[in-house]
C-alpha positions as CSV (number, residue, x, y, z in Angstrom):
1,X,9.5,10.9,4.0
2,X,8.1,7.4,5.5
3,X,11.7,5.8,5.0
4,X,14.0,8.2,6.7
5,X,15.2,6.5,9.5
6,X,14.2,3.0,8.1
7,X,16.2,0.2,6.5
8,X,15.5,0.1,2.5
9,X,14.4,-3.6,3.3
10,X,12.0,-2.6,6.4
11,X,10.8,0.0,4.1
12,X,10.1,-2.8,1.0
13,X,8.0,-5.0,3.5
14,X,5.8,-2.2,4.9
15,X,5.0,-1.2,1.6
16,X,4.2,-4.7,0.1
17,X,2.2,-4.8,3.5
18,X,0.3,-1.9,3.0
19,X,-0.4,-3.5,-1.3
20,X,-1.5,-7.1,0.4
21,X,-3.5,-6.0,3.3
22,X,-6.4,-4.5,2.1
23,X,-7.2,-7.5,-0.4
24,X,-6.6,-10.3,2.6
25,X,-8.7,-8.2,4.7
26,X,-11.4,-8.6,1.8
27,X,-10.4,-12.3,1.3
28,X,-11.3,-13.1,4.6
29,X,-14.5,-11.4,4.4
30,X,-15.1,-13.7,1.9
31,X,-13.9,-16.6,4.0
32,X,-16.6,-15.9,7.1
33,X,-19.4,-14.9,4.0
34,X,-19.0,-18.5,3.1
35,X,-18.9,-19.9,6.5
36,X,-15.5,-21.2,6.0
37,X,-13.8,-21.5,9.0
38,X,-10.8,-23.6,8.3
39,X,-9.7,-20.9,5.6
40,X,-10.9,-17.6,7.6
41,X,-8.5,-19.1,10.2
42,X,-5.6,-19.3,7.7
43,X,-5.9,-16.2,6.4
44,X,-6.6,-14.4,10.4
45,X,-3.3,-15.9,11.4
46,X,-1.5,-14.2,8.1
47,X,-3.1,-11.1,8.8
48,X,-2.6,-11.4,12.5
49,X,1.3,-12.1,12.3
50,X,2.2,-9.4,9.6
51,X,-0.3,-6.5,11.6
52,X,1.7,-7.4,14.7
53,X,4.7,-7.1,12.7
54,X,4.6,-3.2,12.3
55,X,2.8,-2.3,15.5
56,X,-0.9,-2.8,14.0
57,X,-2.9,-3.9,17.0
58,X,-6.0,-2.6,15.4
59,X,-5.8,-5.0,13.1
60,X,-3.3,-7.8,14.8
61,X,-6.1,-7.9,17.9
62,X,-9.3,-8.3,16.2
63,X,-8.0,-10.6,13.6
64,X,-6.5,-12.9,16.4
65,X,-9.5,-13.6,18.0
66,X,-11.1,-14.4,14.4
67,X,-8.2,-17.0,14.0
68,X,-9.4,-18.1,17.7
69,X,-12.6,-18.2,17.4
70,X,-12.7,-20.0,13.5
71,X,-10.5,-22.7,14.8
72,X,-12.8,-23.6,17.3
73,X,-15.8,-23.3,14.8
74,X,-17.5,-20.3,15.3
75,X,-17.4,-17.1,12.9
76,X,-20.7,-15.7,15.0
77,X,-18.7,-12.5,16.0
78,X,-16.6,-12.7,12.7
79,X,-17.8,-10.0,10.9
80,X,-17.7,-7.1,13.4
81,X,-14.2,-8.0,14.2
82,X,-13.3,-8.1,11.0
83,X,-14.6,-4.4,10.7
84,X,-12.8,-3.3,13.3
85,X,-9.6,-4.5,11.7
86,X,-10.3,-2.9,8.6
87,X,-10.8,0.5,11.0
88,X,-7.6,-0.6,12.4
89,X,-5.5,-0.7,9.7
90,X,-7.1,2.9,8.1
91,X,-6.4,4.4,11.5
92,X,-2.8,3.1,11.6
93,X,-1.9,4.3,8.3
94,X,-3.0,7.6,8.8
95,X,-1.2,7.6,12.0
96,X,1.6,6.6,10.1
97,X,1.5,9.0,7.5
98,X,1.1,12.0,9.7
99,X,3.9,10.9,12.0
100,X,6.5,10.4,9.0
101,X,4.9,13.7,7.9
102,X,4.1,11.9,4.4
């Protein structure tokens, strides 16, 4: 079971993590689609703090340089980061899952 071991509340956050994630990873394709880099940063930085939050460098990593790279003006390399992040975050909840045995 994913929350033996874990605190009801931990629990409650990783599980509204794994509902928002998915959609914020979407929004932000959006974001660099529209060459918006003020917002693509915004939404990196979410990403990136929550993703580091639970361990998630596949996803903290590649979004952090997208936060980086948008505030400085440039979503060039945007779109393959943002792939790997969505790789990232697949990879770490089936790690997840087959660690908790779930």
């Amino acid at each position: 079971m994913i929350a033996d071991g874990f605190t009801p509340d931990f629990v409650e956050i990783y599980v509204e993590y794994l509902a928002e994630i998915p959609q914020l990873l979407s929004d932000l394709g959006q974001k660099i689609a529209a060459n918006d880099a003020v917002n693509a940063a915004k939404l990196a930085h979410q990403v990136k703090g929550s993703s580091a939050n639970f361990g998630f460098v596949g996803v903290s990593d590649p979004v952090a340089q997208i936060e980086i790279d948008a505030k400085g003006g440039s979503l060039a390399s945007a779109a393959f980061l943002l792939s790997q992040a969505q790789s990232g975050f697949q990879q770490a909840v089936a790690e997840v899952k087959t660690k908790r045995g779930v």
